[in-house]
C-alpha positions as CSV (number, residue, x, y, z in Angstrom):
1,X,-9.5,-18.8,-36.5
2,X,-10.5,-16.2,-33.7
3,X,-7.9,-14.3,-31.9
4,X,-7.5,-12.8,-28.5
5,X,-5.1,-10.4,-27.5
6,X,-4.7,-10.5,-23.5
7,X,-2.9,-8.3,-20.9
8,X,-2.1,-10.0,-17.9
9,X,-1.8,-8.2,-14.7
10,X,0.1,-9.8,-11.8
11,X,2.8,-12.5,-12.2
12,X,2.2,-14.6,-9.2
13,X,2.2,-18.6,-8.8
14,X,-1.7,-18.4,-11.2
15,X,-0.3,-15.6,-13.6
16,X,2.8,-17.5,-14.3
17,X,1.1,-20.7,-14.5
18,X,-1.7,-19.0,-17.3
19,X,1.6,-17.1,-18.9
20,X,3.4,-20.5,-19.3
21,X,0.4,-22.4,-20.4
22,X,-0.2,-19.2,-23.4
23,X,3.7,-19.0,-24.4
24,X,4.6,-22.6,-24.0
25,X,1.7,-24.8,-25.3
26,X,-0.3,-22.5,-27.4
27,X,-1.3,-25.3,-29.8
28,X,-3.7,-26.9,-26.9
29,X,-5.7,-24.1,-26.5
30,X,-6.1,-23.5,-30.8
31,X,-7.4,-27.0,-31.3
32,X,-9.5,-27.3,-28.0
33,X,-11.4,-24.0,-28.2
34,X,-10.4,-22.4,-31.5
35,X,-8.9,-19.1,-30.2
36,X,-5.1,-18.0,-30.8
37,X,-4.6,-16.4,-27.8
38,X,-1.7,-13.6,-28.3
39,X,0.0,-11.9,-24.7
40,X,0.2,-8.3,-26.0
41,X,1.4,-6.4,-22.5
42,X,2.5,-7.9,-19.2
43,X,1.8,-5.6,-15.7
44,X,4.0,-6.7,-13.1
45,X,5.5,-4.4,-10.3
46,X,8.4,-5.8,-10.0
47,X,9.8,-5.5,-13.3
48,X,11.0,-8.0,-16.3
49,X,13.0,-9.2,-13.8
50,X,10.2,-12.1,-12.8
51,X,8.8,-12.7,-16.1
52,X,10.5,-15.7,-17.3
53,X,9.5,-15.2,-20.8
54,X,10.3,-12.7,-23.9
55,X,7.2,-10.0,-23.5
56,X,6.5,-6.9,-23.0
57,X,6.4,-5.8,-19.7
58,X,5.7,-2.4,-17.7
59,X,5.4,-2.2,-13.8
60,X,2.3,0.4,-14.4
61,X,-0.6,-1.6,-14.2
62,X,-2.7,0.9,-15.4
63,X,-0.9,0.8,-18.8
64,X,-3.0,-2.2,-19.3
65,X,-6.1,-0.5,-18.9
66,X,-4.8,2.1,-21.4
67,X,-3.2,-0.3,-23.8
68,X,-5.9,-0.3,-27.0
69,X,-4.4,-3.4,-28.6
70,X,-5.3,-5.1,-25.7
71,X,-9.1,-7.2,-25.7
72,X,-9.2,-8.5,-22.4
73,X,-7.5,-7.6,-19.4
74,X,-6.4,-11.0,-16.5
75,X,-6.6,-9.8,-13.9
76,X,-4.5,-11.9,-10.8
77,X,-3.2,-9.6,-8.7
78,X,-5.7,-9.9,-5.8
79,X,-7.3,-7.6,-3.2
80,X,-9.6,-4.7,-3.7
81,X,-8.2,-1.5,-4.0
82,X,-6.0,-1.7,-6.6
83,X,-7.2,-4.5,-8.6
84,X,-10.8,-2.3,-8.8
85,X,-9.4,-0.1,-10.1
86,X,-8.0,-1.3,-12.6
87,X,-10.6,-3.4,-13.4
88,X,-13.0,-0.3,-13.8
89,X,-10.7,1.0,-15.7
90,X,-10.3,-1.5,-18.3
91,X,-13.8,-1.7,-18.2
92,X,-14.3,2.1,-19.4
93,X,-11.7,1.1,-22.0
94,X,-13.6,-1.9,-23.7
95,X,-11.8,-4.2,-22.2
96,X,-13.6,-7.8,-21.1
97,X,-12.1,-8.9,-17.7
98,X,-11.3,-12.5,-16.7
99,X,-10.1,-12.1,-13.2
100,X,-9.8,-14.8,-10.4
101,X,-10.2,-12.6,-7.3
102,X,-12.8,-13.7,-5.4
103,X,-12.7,-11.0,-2.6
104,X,-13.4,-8.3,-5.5
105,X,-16.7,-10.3,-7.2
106,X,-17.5,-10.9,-3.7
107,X,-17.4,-7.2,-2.4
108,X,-18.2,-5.2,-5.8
109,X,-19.6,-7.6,-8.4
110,X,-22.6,-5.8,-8.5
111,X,-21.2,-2.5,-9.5
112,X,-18.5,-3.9,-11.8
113,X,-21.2,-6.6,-13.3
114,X,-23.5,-3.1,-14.0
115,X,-20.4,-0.9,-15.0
116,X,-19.4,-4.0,-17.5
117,X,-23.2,-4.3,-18.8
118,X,-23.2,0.0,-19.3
119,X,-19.9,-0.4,-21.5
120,X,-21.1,-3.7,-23.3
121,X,-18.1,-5.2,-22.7
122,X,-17.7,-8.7,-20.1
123,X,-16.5,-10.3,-17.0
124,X,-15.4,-13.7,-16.5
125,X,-14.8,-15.0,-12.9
126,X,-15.3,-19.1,-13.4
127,X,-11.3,-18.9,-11.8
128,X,-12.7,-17.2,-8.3
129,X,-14.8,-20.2,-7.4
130,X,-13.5,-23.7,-7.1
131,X,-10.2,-24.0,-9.4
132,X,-10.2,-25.9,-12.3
133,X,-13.7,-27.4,-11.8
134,X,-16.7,-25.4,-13.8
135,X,-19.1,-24.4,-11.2
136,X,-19.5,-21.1,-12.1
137,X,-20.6,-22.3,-15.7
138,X,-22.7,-24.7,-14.5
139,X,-24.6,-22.2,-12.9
140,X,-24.3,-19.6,-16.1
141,X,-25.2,-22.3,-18.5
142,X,-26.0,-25.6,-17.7
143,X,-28.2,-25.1,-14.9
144,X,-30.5,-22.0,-16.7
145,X,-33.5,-23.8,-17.2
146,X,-33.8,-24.8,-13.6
147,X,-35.0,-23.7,-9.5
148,X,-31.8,-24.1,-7.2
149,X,-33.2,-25.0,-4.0
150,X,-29.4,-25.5,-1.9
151,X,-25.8,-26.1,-2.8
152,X,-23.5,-27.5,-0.5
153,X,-19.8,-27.9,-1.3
154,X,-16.3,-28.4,-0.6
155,X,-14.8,-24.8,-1.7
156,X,-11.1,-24.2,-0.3
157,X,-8.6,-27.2,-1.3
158,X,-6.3,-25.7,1.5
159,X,-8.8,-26.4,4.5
160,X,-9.4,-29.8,2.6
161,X,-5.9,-31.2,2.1
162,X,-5.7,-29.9,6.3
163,X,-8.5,-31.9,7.3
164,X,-7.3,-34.4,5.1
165,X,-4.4,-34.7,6.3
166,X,-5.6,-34.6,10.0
167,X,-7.8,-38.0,9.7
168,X,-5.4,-40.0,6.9
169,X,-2.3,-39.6,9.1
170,X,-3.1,-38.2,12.4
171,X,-1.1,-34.9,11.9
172,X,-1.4,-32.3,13.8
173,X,-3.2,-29.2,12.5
174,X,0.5,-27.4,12.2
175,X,1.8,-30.1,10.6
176,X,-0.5,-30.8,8.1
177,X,-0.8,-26.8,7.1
178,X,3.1,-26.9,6.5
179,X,2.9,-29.8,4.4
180,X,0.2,-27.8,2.8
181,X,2.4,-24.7,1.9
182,X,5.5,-26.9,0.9
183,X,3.1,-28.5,-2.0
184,X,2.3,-24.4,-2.6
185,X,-1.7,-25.3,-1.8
186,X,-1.6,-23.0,1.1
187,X,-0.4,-19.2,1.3
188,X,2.6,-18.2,3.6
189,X,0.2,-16.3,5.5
190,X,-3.0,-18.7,5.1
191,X,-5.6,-17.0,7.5
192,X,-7.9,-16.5,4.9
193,X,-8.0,-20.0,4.4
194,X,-8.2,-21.7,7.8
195,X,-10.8,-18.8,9.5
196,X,-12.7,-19.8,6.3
197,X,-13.2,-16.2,5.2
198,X,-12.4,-17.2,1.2
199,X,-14.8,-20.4,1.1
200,X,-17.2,-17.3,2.8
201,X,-16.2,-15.6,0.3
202,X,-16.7,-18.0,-3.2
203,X,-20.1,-19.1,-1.4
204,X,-21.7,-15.3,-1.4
205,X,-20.2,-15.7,-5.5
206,X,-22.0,-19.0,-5.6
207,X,-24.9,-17.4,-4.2
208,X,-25.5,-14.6,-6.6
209,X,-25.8,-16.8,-9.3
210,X,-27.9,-19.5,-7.8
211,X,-30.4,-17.2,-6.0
212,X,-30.1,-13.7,-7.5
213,X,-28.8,-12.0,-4.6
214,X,-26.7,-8.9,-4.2
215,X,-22.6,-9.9,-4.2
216,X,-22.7,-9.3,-0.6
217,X,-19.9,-11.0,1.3
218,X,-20.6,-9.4,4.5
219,X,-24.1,-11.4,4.8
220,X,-22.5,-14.4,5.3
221,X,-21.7,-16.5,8.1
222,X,-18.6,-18.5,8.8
223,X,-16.3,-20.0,10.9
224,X,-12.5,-21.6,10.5
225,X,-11.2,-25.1,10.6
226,X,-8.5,-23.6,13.6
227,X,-10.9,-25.5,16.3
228,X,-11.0,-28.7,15.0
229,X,-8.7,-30.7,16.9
230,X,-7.2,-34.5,16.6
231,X,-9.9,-35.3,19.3
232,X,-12.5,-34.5,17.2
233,X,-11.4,-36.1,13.7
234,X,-11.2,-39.4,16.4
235,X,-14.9,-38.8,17.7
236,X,-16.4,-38.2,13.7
237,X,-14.8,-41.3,12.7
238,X,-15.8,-43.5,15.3
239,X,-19.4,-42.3,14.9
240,X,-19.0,-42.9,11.0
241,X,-18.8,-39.0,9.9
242,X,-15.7,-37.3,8.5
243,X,-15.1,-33.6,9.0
244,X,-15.1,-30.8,5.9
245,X,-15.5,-27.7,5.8
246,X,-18.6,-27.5,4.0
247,X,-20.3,-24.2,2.6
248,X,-24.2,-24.0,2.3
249,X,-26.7,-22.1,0.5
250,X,-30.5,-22.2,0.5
251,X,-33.7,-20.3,-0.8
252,X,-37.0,-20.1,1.3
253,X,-39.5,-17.2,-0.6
254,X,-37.3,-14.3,-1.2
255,X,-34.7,-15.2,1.6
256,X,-31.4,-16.7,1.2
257,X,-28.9,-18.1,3.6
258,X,-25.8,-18.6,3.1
259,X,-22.9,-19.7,5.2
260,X,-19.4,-22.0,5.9
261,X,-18.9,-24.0,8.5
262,X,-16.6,-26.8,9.7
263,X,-19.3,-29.6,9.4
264,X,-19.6,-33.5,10.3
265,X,-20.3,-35.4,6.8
266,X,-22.1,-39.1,6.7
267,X,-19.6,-41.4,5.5
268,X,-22.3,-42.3,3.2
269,X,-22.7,-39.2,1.6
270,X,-20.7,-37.9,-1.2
271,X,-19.0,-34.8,0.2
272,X,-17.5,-37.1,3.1
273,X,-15.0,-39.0,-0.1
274,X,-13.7,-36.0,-1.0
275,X,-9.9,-36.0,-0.1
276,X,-6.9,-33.9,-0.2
277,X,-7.1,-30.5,-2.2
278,X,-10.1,-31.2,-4.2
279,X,-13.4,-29.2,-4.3
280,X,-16.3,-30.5,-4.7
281,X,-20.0,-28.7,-5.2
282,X,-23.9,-30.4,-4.7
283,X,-26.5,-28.5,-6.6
284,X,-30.3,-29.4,-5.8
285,X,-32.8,-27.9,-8.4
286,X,-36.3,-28.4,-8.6
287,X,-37.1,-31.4,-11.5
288,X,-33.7,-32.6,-11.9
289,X,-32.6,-33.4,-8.4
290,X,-29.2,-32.9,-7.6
291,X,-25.6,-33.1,-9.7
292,X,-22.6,-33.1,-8.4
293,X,-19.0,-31.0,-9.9
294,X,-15.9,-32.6,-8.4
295,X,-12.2,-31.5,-9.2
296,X,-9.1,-29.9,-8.3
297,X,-9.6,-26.4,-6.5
298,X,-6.1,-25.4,-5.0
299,X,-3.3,-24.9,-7.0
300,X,-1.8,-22.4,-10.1
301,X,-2.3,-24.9,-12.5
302,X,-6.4,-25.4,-12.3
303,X,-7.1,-22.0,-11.2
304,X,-5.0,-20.9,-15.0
305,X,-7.4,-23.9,-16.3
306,X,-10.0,-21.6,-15.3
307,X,-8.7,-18.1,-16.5
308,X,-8.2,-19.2,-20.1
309,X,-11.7,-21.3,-20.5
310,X,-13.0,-18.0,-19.9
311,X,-10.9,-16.3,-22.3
312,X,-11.9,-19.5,-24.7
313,X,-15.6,-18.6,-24.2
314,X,-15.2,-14.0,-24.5
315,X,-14.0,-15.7,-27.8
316,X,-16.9,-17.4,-28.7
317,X,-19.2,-14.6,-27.6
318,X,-19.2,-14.7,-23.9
319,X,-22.5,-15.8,-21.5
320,X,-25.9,-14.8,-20.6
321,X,-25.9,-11.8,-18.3
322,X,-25.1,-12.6,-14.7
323,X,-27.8,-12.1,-12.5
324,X,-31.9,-11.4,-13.4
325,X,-33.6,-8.0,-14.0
326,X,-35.9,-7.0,-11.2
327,X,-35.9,-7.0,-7.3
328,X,-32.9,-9.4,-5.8
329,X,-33.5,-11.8,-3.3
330,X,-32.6,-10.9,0.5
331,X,-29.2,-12.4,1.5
332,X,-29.2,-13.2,5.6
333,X,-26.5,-13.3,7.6
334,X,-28.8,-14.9,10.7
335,X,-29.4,-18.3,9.0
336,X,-32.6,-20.1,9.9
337,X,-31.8,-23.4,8.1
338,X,-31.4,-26.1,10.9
339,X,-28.8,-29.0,11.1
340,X,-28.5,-31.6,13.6
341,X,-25.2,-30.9,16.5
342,X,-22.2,-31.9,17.7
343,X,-21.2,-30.9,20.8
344,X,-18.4,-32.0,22.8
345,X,-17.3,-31.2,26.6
346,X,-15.4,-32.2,29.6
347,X,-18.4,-33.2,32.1
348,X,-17.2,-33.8,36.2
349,X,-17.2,-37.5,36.7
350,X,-19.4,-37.4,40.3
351,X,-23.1,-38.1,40.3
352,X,-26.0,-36.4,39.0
353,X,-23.3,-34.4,36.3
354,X,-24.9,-36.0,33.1
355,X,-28.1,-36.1,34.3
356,X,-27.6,-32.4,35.0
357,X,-26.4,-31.4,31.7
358,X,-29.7,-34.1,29.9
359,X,-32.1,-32.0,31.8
360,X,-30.5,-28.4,30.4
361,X,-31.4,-30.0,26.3
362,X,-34.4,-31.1,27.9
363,X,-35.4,-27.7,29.3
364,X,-34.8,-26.0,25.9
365,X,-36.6,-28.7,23.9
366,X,-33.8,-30.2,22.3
367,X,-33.7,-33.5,21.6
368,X,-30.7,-35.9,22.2
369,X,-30.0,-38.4,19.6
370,X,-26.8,-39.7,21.5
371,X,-24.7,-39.0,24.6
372,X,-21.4,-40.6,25.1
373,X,-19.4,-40.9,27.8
374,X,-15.4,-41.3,26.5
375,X,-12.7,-42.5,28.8
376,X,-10.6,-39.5,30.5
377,X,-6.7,-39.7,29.2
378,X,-6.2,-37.8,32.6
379,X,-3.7,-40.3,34.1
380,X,-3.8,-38.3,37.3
381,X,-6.6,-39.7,39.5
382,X,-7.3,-36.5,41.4
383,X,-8.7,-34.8,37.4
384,X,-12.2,-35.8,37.8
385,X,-13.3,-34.3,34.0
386,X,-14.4,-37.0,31.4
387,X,-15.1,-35.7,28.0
388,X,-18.4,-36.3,26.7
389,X,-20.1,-36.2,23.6
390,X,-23.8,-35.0,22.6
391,X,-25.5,-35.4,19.1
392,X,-28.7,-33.7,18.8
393,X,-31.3,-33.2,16.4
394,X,-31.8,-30.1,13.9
395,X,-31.1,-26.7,15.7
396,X,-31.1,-23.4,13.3
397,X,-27.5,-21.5,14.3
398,X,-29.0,-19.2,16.9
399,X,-30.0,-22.3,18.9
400,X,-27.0,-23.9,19.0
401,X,-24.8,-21.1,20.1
402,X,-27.6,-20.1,22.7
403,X,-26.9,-23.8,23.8
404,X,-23.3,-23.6,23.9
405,X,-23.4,-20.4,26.1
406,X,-25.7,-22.9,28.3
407,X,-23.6,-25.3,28.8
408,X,-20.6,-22.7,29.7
409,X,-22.4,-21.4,32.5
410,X,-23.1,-24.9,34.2
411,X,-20.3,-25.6,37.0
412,X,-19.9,-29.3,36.1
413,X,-18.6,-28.5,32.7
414,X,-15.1,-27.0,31.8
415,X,-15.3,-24.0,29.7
416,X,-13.6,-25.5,26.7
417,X,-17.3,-26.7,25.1
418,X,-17.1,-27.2,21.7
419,X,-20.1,-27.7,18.8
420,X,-20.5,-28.3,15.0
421,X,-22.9,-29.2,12.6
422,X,-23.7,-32.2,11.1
423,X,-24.5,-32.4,7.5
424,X,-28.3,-33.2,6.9
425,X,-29.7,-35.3,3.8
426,X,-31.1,-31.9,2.5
């Protein structure tokens, strides 16, 4: 039987999850994937004191990276600066890396992916993307032998069990986060969550390996779930859409856009039935058509899932190198794909106001699939604002923000004008 002796930096909710899973149920992981998997050397900065189990332990992180009995350095402490370095490290020592840090692959996956390829050693990374459901491998293996036009997915179970929460029980946004972080799905401080910066984040990941473009997390565009209020989780459902936060990537020639936005979903489409914490990815390729990966993608226990099916497969012998020889495609941050709108504002309830604010869509050649007019909940007669609601047909990103700047400007309308996308049938 194949063996694997692991060091395992960082000793956090995952790394404790991935330590007790190794210590405490090592017979799983011998008769599903063959491998003894052996702990050799534990880095953890705060001492023994919050290991919970008999190993070695050093708070030096960098003895890892030195430590020669050592085959493949986890990596789960998170962040750039330190973790890079210590993954270079390791890297320069032999060592194959399984990390889950998205923000590092993200940022410098194409200098570690390079530095990995120079040492013949590799990286696995199916934990920074999606938990404990394979997309990375899909996109490694299963999907080789075929063209990815677009993915669209569910990637942050945080923002999911939120929005979740938001329509199933009519919670407030701060209640249902709190709820979130007592069930340990969301981070005490969970900005990188809500303002959508880590679905940005796995999307730029999902990106490199679907369209061979730089890891370049700064070319993406994105926005948080912080503006989506009660109101409109009340509007989406009565129109027969539910509200995700849905990440998108797509390929025209040699450009790629890719992106995360708060989004309307068809109650008819798939993404729109996934609930609570769970992640869920659409992959369109040319010939096939389009599958589907659905599972768990918040949580220790999935995202260790992840970290030791990679250490199952640097076993085995590893996967084909990440990315393709020759020029990349060009990743753009100003998207050009086009989805249909949402917009919603507070209109004056005199004459003329809605024919008014028709006639400014009109003038930019937008079309207007629906405009309704809701009931104010003003209960003071003298608040002459009803709130309104526009659905229009595809706009690319510029457009739409050009329009919202539009409507800001017009006098009949209050300033607090809001707009989404709607998720097309790609």
């Amino acid at each position: 039987m194949k063996s694997l002796k692991i060091g395992v930096c960082g000793v956090g909710n995952v790394g404790g999850a991935v330590l007790d899973n190794i210590t405490n149920a090592p017979d799983i992981v011998r008769d599903n994937g063959g491998v003894n998997i052996e702990v050799s050397q534990v880095g953890a900065r705060k001492g023994k004191s919050v290991v919970p189990f008999d190993l070695d332990v050093t708070t030096n992180l960098m003895d890892i990276a030195a430590n020669s009995d050592i085959d493949v350095l986890v990596e789960l402490i998170g962040g750039c600066d330190l973790a890079k370095d210590l993954v270079e490290e390791s890297i320069r020592k032999g060592k194959n890396v399984v990390t889950a840090n998205k923000a590092l692959i993200s940022t410098h996956g194409d200098e570690l992916f390079q530095l990995a390829k120079d040492h013949g050693v590799q990286i696995g990374f199916e934990a920074s993307v999606a938990g404990g459901t394979p997309v990375i491998k899909a996109l490694r293996e299963g999907l080789v032998a075929n063209k990815v036009n677009w993915f669209a997915g569910i990637l942050n179970g945080t923002t999911n069990y939120i929005l979740s929460k938001m329509s199933d029980d009519n919670s407030s946004f701060e209640d249902a986060l709190k709820e979130a972080q007592d069930l340990g799905l969301a981070e005490s401080d969970p900005t990188m969550d809500v303002d959508g910066t880590d679905a940005a984040q796995k999307a730029s990941i999902l990106s490199a390996l679907a369209f061979n473009t730089p890891f370049d997390f700064r070319s993406v565009s994105y926005e948080g779930i912080e503006s989506v209020s009660s109101d409109d989780i009340l509007y989406a459902e009565e129109l027969g859409y539910s509200i995700k936060h849905i990440a998108y990537g797509s390929i025209e020639g040699d450009e790629v856009h890719v992106s995360a936005y708060p989004t309307f979903v068809s109650n008819d489409q798939l993404l729109s039935q996934v609930g609570q914490q769970m992640n869920a990815l659409e992959i369109s390729c040319d010939g096939i058509g389009s599958t589907v990966y659905y599972g768990p993608g918040a949580g220790p226990k999935p995202t260790a899932s992840a970290v030791i099916a990679d250490l199952v497969d640097i076993a085995n012998g590893g996967w084909p190198e990440t990315g393709s020889a020759g020029k990349k495609n060009k990743l753009l941050k100003e998207g050009k794909q086009e989805f249909s709108r949402y917009y919603n504002l507070e209109v004056k309830n005199e004459a003329g106001a809605i024919a008014k604010v028709s006639a400014l869509f009109a003038a930019s050649d937008i079309s207007i699939e629906a405009l309704i007019q809701k009931e104010s909940k003003q209960t003071n007669q003298e608040q002459s604002h009803v709130p309104v609601i526009i659905i229009t047909g595809p706009l690319s990103d510029l457009n739409a923000l050009q329009m919202l700047e539009n409507l800001g400007s017009v006098e009949e309308i209050t300033n607090s004008v809001k707009q989404f996308r709607i998720h097309n049938a790609l």
